[in-house]
TINU-589854 format. One record per residue (C-alpha): y, x, z; residue number from 0; residue in one letter. Coordinates in Angstrom, 3 decimals. Layout:
TINU-589854
<r v="Y" u="X" w="Z" i="NUM" aa="A"/>
...
This chain:
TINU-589854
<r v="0.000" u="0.000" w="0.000" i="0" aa="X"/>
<r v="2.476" u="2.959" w="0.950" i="1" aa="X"/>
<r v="1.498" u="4.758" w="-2.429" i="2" aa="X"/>
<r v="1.994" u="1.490" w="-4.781" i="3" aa="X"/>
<r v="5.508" u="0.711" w="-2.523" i="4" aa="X"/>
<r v="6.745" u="4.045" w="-2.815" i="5" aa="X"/>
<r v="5.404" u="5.315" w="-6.429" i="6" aa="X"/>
<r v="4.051" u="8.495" w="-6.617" i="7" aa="X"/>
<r v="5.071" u="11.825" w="-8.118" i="8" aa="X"/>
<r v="2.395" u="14.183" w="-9.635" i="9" aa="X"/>
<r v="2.387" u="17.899" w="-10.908" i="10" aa="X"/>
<r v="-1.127" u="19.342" w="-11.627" i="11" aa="X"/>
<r v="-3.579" u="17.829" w="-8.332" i="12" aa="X"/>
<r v="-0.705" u="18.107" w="-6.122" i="13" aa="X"/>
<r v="0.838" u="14.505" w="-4.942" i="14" aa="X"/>
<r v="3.612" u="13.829" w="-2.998" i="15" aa="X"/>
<r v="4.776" u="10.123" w="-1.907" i="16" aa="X"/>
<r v="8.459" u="10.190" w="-1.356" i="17" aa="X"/>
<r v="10.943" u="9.193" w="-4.020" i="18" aa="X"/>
<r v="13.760" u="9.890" w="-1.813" i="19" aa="X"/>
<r v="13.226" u="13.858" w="-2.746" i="20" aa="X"/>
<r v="14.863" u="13.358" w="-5.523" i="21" aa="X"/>
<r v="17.784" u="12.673" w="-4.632" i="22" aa="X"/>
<r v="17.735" u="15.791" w="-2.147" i="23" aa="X"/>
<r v="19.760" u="18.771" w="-4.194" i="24" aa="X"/>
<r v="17.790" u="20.872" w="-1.803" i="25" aa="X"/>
<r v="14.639" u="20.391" w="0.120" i="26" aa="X"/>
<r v="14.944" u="22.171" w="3.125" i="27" aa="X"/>
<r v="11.590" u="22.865" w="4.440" i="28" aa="X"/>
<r v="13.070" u="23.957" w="8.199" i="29" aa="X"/>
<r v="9.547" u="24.322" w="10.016" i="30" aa="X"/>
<r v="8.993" u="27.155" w="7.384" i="31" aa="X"/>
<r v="12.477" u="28.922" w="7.364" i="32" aa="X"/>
<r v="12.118" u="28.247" w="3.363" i="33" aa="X"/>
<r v="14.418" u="25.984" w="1.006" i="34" aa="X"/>
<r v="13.995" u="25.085" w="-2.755" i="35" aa="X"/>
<r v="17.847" u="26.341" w="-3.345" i="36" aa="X"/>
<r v="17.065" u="29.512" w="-0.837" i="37" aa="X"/>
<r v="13.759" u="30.413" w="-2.137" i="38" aa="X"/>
<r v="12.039" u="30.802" w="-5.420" i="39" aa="X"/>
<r v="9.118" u="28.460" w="-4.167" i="40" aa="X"/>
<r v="6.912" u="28.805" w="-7.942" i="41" aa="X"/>
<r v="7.835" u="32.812" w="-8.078" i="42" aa="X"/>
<r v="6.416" u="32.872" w="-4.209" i="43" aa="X"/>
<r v="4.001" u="30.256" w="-4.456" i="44" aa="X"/>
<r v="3.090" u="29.158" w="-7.694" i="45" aa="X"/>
<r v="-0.970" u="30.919" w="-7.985" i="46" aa="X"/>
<r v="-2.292" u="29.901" w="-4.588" i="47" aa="X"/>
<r v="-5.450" u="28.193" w="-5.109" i="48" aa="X"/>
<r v="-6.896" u="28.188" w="-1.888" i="49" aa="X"/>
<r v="-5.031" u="27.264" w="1.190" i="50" aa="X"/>
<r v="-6.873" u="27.986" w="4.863" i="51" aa="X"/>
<r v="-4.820" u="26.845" w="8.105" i="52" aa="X"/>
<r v="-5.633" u="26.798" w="11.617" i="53" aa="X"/>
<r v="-4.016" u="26.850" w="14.860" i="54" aa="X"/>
<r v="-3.418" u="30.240" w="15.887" i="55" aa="X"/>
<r v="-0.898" u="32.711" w="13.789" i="56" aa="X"/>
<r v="-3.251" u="35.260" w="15.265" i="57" aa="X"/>
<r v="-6.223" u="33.906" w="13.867" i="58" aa="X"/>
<r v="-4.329" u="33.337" w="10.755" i="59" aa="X"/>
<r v="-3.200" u="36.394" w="10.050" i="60" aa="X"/>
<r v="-6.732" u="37.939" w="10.884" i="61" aa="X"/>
<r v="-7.857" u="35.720" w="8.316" i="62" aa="X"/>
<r v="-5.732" u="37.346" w="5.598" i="63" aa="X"/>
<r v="-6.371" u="41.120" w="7.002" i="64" aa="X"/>
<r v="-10.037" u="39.759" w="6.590" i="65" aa="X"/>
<r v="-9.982" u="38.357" w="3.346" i="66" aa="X"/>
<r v="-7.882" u="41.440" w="1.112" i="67" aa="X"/>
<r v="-10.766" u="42.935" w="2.226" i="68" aa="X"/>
<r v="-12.868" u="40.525" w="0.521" i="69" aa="X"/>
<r v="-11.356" u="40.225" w="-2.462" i="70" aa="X"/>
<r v="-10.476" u="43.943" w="-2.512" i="71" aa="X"/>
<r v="-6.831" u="43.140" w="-2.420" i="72" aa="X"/>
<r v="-6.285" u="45.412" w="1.033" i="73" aa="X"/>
<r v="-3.195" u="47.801" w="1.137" i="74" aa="X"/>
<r v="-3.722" u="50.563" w="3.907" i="75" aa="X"/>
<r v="0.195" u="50.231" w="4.202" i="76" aa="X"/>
<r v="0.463" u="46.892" w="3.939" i="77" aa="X"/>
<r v="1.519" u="44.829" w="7.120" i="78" aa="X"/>
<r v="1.114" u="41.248" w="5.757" i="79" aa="X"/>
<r v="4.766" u="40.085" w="6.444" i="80" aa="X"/>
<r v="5.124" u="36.557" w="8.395" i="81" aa="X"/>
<r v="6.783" u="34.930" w="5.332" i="82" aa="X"/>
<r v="7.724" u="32.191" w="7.842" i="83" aa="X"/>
<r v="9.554" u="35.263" w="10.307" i="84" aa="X"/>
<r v="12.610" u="33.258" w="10.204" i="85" aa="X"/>
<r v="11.106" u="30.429" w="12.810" i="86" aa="X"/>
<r v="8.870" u="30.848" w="15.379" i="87" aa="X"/>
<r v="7.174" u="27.395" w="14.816" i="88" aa="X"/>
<r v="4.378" u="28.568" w="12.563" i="89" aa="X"/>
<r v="3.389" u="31.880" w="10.687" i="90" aa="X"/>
<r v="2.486" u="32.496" w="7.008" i="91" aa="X"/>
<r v="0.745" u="34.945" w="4.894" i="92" aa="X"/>
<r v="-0.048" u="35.444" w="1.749" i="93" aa="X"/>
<r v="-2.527" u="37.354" w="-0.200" i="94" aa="X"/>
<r v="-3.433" u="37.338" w="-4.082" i="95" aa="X"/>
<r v="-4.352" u="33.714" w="-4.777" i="96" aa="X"/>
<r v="-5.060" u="32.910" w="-0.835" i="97" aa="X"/>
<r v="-1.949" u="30.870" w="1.459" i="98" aa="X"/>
<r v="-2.664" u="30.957" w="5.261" i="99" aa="X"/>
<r v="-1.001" u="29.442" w="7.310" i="100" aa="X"/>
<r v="-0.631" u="28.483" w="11.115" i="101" aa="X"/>
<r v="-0.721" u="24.673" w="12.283" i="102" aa="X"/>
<r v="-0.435" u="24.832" w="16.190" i="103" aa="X"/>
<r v="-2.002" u="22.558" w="18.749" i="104" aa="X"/>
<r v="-3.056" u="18.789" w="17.618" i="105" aa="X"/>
<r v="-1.921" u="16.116" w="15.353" i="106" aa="X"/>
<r v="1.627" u="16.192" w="15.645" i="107" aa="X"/>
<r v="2.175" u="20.135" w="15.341" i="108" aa="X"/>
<r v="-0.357" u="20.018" w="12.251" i="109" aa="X"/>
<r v="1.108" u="16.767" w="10.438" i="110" aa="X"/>
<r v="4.552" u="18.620" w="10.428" i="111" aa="X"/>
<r v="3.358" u="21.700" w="8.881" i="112" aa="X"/>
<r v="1.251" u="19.589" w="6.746" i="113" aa="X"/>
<r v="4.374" u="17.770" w="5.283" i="114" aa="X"/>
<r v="6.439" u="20.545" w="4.414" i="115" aa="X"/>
<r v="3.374" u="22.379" w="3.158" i="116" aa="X"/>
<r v="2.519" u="19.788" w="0.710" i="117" aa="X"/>
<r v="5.963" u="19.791" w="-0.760" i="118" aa="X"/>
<r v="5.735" u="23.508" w="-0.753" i="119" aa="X"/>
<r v="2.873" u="23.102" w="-2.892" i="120" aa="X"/>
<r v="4.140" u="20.710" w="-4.854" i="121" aa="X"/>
<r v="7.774" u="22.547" w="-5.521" i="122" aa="X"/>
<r v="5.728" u="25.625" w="-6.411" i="123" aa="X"/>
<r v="3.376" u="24.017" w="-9.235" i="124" aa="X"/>
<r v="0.363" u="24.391" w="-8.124" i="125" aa="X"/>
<r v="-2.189" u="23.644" w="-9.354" i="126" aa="X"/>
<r v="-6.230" u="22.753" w="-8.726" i="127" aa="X"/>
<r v="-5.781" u="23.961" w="-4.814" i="128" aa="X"/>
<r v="-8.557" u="23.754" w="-2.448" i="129" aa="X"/>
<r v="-7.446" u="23.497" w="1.554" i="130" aa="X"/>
<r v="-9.773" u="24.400" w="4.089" i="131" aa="X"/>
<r v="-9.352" u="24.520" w="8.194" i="132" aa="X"/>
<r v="-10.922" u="26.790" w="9.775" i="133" aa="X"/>
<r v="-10.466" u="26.750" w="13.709" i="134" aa="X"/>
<r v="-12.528" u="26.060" w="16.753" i="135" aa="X"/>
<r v="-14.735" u="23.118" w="18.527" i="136" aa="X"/>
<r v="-17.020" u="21.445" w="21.340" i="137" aa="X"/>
<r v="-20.437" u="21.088" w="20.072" i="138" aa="X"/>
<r v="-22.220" u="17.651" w="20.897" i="139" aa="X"/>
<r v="-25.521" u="18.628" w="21.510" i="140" aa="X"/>
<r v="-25.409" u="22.007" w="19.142" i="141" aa="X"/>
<r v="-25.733" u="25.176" w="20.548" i="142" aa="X"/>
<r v="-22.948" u="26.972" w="20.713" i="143" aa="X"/>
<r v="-22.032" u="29.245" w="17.844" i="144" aa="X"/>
<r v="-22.965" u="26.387" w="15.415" i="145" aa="X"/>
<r v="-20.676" u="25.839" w="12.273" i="146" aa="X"/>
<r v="-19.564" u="22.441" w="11.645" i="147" aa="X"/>
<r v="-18.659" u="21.084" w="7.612" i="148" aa="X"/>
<r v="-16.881" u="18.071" w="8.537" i="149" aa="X"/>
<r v="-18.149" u="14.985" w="6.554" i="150" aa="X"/>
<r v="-16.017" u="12.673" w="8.434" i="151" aa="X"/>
<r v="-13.257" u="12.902" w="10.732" i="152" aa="X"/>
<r v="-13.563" u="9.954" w="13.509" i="153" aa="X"/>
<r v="-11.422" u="8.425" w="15.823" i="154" aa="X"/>
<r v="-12.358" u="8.334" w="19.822" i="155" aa="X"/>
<r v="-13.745" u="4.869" w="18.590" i="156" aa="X"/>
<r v="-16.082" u="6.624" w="16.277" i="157" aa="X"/>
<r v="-14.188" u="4.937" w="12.951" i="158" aa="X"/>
<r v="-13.363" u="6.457" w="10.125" i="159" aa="X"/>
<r v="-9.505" u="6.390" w="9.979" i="160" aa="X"/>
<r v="-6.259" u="7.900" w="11.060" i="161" aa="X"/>
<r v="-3.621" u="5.594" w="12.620" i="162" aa="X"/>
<r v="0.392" u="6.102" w="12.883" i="163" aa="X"/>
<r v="3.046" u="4.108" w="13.873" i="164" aa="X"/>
<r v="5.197" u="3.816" w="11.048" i="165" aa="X"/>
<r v="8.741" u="1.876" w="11.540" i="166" aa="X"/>
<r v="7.293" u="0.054" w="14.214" i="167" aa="X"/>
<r v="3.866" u="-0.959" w="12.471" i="168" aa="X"/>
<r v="0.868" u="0.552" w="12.588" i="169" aa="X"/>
<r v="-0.333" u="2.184" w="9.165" i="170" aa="X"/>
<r v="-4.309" u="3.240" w="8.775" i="171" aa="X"/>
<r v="-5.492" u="5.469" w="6.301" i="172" aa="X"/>
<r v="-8.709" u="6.957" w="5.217" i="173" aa="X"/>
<r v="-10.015" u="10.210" w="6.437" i="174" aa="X"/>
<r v="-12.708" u="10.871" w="4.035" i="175" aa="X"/>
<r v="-12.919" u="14.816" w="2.888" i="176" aa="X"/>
<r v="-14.291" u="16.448" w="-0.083" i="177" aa="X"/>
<r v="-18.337" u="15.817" w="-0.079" i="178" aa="X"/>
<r v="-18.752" u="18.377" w="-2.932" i="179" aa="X"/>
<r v="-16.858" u="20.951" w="-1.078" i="180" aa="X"/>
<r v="-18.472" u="20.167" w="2.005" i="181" aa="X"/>
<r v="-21.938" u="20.739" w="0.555" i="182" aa="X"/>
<r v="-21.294" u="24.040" w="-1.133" i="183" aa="X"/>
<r v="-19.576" u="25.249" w="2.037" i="184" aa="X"/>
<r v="-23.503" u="24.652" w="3.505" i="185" aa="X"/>
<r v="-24.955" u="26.112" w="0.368" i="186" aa="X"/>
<r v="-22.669" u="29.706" w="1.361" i="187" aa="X"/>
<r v="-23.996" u="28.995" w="4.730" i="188" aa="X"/>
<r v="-27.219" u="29.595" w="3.669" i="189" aa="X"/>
<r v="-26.858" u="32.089" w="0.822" i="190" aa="X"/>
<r v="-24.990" u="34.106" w="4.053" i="191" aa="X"/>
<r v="-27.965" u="33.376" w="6.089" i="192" aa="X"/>
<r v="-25.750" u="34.659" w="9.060" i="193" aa="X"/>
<r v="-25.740" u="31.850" w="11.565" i="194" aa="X"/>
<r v="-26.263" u="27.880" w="11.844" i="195" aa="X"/>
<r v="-24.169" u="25.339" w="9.471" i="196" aa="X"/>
<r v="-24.730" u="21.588" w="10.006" i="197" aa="X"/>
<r v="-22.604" u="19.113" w="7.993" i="198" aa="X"/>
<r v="-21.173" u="15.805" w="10.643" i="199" aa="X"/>
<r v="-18.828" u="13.885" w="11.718" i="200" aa="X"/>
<r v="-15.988" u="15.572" w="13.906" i="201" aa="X"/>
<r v="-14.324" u="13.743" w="16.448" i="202" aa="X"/>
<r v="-9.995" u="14.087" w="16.807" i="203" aa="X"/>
<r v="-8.759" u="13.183" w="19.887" i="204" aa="X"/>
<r v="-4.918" u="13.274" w="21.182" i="205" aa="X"/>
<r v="-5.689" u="15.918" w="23.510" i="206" aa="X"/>
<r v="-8.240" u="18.398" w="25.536" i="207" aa="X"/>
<r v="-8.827" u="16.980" w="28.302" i="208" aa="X"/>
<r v="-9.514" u="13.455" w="29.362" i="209" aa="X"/>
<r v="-9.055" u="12.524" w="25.843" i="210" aa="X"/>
<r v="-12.774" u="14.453" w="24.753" i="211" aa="X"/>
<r v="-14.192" u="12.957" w="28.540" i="212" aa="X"/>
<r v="-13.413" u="16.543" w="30.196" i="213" aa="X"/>
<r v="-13.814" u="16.126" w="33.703" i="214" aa="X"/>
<r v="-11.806" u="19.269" w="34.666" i="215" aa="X"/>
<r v="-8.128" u="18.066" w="33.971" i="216" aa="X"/>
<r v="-5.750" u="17.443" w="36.391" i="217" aa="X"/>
<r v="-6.354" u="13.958" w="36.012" i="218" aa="X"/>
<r v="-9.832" u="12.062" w="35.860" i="219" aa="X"/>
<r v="-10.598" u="8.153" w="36.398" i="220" aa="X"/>
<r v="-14.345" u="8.460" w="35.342" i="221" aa="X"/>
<r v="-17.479" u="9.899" w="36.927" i="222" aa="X"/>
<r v="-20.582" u="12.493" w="35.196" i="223" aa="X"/>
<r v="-22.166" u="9.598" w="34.120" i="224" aa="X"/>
<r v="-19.601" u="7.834" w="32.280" i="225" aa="X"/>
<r v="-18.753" u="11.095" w="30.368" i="226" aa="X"/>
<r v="-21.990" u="11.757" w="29.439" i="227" aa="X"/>
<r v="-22.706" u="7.638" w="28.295" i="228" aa="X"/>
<r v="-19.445" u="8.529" w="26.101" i="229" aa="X"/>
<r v="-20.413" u="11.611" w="24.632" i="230" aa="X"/>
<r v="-24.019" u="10.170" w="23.667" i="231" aa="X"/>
<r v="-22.687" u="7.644" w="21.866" i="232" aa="X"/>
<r v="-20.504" u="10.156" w="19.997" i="233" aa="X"/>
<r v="-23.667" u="11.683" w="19.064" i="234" aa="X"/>
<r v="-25.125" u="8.743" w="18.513" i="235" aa="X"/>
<r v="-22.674" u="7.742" w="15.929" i="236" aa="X"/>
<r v="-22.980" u="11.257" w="13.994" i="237" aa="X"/>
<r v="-20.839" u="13.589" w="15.728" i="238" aa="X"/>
<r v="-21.555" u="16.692" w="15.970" i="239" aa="X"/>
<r v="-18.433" u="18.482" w="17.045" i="240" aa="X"/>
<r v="-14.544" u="17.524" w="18.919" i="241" aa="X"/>
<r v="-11.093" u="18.799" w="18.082" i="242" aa="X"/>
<r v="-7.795" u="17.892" w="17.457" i="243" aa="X"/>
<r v="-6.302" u="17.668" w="14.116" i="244" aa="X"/>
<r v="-8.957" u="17.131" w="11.673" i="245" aa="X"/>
<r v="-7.790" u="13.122" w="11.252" i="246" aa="X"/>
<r v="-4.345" u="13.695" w="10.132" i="247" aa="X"/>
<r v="-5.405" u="16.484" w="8.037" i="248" aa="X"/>
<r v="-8.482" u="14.396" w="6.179" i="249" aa="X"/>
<r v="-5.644" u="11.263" w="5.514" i="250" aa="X"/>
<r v="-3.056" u="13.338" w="4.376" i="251" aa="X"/>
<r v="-4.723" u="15.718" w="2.219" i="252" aa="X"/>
<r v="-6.473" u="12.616" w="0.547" i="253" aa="X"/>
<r v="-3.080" u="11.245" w="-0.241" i="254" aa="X"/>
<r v="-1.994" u="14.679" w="-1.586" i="255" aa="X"/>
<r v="-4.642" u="14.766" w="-3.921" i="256" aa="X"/>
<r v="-6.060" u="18.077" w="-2.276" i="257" aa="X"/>
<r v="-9.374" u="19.429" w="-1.844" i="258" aa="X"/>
<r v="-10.357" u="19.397" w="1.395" i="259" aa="X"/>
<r v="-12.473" u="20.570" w="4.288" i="260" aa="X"/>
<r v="-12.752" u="20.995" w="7.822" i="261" aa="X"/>
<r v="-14.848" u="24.450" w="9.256" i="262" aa="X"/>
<r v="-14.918" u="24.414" w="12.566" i="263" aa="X"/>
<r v="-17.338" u="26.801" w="14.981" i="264" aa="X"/>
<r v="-19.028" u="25.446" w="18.187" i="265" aa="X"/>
<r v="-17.902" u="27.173" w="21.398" i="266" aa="X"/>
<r v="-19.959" u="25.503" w="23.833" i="267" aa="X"/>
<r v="-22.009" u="22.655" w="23.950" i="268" aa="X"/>
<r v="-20.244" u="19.156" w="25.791" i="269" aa="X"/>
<r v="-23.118" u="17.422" w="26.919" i="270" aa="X"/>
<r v="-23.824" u="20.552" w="29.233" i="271" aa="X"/>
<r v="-20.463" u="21.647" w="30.725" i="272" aa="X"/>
<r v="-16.668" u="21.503" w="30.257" i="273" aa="X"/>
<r v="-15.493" u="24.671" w="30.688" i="274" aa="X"/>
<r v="-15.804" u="28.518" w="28.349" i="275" aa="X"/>
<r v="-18.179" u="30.960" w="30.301" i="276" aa="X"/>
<r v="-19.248" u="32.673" w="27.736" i="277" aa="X"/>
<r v="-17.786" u="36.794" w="27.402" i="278" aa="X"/>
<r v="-14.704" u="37.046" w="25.612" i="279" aa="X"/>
<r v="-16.774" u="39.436" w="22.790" i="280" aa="X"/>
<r v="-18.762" u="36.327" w="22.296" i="281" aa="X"/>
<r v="-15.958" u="33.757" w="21.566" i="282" aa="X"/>
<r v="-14.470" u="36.122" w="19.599" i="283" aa="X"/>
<r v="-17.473" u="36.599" w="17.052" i="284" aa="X"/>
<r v="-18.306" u="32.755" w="17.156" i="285" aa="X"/>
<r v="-14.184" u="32.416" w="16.162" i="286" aa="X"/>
<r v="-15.022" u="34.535" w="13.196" i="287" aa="X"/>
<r v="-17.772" u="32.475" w="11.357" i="288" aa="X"/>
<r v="-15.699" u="30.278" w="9.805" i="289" aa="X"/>
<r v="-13.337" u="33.056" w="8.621" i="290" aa="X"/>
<r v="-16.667" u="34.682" w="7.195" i="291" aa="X"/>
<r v="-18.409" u="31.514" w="5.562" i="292" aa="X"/>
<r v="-14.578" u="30.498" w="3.845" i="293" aa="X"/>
<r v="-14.241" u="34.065" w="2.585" i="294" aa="X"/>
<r v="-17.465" u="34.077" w="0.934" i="295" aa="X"/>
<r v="-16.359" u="30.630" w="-0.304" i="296" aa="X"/>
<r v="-13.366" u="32.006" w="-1.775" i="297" aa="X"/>
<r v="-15.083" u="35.000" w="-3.058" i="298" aa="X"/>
<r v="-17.784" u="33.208" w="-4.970" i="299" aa="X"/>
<r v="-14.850" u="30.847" w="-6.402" i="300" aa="X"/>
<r v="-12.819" u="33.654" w="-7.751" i="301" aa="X"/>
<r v="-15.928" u="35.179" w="-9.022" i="302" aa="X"/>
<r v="-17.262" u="32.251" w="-10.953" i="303" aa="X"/>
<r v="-13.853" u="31.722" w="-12.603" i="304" aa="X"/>
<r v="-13.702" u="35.146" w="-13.893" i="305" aa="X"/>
<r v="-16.598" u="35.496" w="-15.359" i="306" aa="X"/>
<r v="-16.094" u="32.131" w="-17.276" i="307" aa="X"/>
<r v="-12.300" u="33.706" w="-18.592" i="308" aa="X"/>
């Protein structure tokens, strides 16, 4: 209803919903520090193919240090510049064909970035761009370690579907993801043959604690039992993992016309404890699975399309 009210404008996959940008002479995107009349957004921008965000500008920029490497693309010298060094809201890097980029903590900090990344996208011309999240999880009866393809992203209900209040009315959208993608993110799984990968549902919730039936907050109205009723119902209904932004990200990337996924690693187990004990060498190699299975990803990609040119 939103799409057919507003109209839609289209360059390559790329969508964005908002007639009002054109009558913007500039598009300030201010969560980035970058503007259409500051920046050169296509000179920048304009051959990313593969976007991968996730929460941490640490993990992020790992990711890209990680990935030159891949590709063969590293520069002993190089430093990987924040592009984004003019705000300290989120960080960016960029290498060869590969955007990452830093989303923060839950929906709102994610559907900001989210919105000025898709214009970004869309102001650069790109074209035929595959987004993927990597970031981190609590397993539902997984052991932890496990990789986690989102095939849906649910609500604490268990539905399908992403709700915002929009001018006073609440709008739903879908949060369906790319099944293709999603499948030949397992098939690197196993070509890798590294660790576990299980495609599922994922779970958002509006926050850590008593939202994902912690018991451990500073606030809780339920006992043992009722958490673990909850959570085997959430298993129950096909989830497999919990986190915090995948809803938003599954709507809006469907409206954006993107390729999408959700990669998210397993750092304990919820049906047998609330709380991280394992070392901090541990967490740390679990946090880099998804960084490894997406690089491979990206590799093979770049690797099919070059032999076929």
């Amino acid at each position: 209803q939103l799409q057919c009210r507003l109209g839609m404008r289209k360059l390559g996959p790329v969508y964005v919903h908002n007639p009002h940008l054109d009558a913007l002479k500039e598009d300030i995107l201010y969560h980035f520090s970058l503007g259409t009349e500051t920046h050169s957004l296509q000179d920048m921008f304009g051959d990313v193919k593969f976007v991968c965000v996730g929460g941490s500008p640490w993990r992020m920029k790992a990711f890209t240090e990680y990935i030159a490497a891949e590709l063969g693309m590293e520069d002993p010298k190089s430093e990987y510049p924040n592009i984004c060094a003019g705000t300290d809201r989120y960080a960016m890097y960029k290498v060869g064909p590969v955007l990452s980029v830093s989303h923060g903590m839950g929906i709102p900090s994610i559907a900001i970035m989210l919105h000025e990344l898709i214009k970004l996208l869309y102001h650069a011309k790109c074209t035929d761009v595959t987004i993927i999240r990597i970031g981190t999880s609590g397993g539902v009866g997984l052991e932890p370690g496990t990789v986690v393809v989102t095939k849906q992203s649910v609500d604490p209900t268990f539905q399908p579907r992403f709700e915002q209040v929009i001018l006073g009315k609440t709008v739903v959208r879908n949060t369906d993801l790319d099944q293709s993608l999603a499948e030949d993110l397992l098939q690197c799984s196993k070509e890798l043959n590294q660790f576990k990968t299980v495609v599922g549902n994922t779970m958002c919730t509006l926050d850590f604690y008593e939202g994902q039936a912690r018991l451990d907050g500073a606030f809780c109205s339920y006992t043992e039992e009722d958490k673990q009723d909850y959570l085997n119902k959430a298993q129950e209904a096909g989830v497999c993992n919990i986190e915090m932004e995948s809803s938003v990200f599954a709507a809006m990337c469907k409206l954006s016309g993107l390729r999408a996924a959700v990669v998210c690693v397993t750092l304990l187990d919820r049906l047998k404890g609330d709380q991280l004990r394992s070392s901090h060498e541990v967490l740390h190699s679990y946090q880099q699975r998804p960084q490894i299975l997406v690089g491979y990803y990206i590799k093979k990609q770049l690797n099919a399309k070059a032999k076929d040119s």
